[in-house]
C-alpha positions as CSV (number, residue, x, y, z in Angstrom):
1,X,103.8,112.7,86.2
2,X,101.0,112.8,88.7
3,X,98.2,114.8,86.6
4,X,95.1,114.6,89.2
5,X,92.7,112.6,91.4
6,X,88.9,111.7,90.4
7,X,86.4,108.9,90.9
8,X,84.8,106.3,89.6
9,X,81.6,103.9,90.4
10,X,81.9,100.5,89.1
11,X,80.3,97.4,89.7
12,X,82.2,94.6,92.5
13,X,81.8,90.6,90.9
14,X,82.9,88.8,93.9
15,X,81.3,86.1,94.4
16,X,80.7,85.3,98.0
17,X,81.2,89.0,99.3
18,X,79.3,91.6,100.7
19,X,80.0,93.8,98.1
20,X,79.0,91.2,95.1
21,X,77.3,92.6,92.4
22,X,77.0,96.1,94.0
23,X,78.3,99.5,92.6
24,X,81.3,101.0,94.8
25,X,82.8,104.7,94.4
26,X,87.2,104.6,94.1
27,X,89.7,107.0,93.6
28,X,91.6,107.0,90.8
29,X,95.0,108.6,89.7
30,X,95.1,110.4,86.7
31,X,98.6,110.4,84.6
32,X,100.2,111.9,82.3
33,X,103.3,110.7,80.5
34,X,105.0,111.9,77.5
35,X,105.3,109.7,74.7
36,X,106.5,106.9,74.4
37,X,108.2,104.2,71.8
38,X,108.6,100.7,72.2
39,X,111.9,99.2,71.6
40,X,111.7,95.5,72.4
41,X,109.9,92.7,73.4
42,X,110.4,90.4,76.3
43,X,108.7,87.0,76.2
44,X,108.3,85.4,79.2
45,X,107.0,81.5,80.2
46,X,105.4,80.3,83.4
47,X,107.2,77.5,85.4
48,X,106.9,75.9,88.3
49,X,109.7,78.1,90.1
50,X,108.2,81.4,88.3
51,X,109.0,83.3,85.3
52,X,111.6,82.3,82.7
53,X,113.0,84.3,79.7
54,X,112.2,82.8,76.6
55,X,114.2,85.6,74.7
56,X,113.9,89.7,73.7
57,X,113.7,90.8,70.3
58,X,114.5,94.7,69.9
59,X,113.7,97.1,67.4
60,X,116.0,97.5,64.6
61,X,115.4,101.6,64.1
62,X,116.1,103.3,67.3
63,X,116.4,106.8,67.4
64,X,119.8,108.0,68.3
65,X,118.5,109.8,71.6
66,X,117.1,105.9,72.8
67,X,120.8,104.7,71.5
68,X,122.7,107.7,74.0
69,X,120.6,106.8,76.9
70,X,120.9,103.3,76.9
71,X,124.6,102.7,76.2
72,X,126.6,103.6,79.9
73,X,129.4,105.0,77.8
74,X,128.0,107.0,74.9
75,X,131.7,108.9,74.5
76,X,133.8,106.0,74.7
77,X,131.2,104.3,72.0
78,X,132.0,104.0,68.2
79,X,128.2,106.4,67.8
80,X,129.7,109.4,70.2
């Protein structure tokens, strides 16, 4: 959810540019999310062709809510 807009000044390192090593004014989005859990992780290597999975490990304690939103079926499930 889209909170607000601000500003910031912060210092360019660009070596070779105009703008090296000067201070430039951006906007900047300000969010707001409610909270979050993580649930898994996804571990990822870098190959010539891209990204591979190397595997995803998930969390043993979900809450039920995560459990009903994930499955596509949550009536026709053993849980519902």
């Amino acid at each position: 959810f889209k909170a607000g807009m601000t500003h910031i000044v912060r210092d360019v390192e660009r070596p070779g540019s105009k703008m090296n090593k000067k201070e430039v004014v951006e906007a900047v989005t300000i969010l707001e999310t409610p909270p979050m859990a993580v649930v898994g992780v996804t571990a990822y290597r870098e190959t010539p062709v891209g990204l591979k999975c190397l595997g995803t490990v998930w969390a043993h304690h979900v809450s039920t809510e995560f459990r009903r939103r994930y499955y596509k079926n949550w009536k026709g499930s053993k849980q519902g």
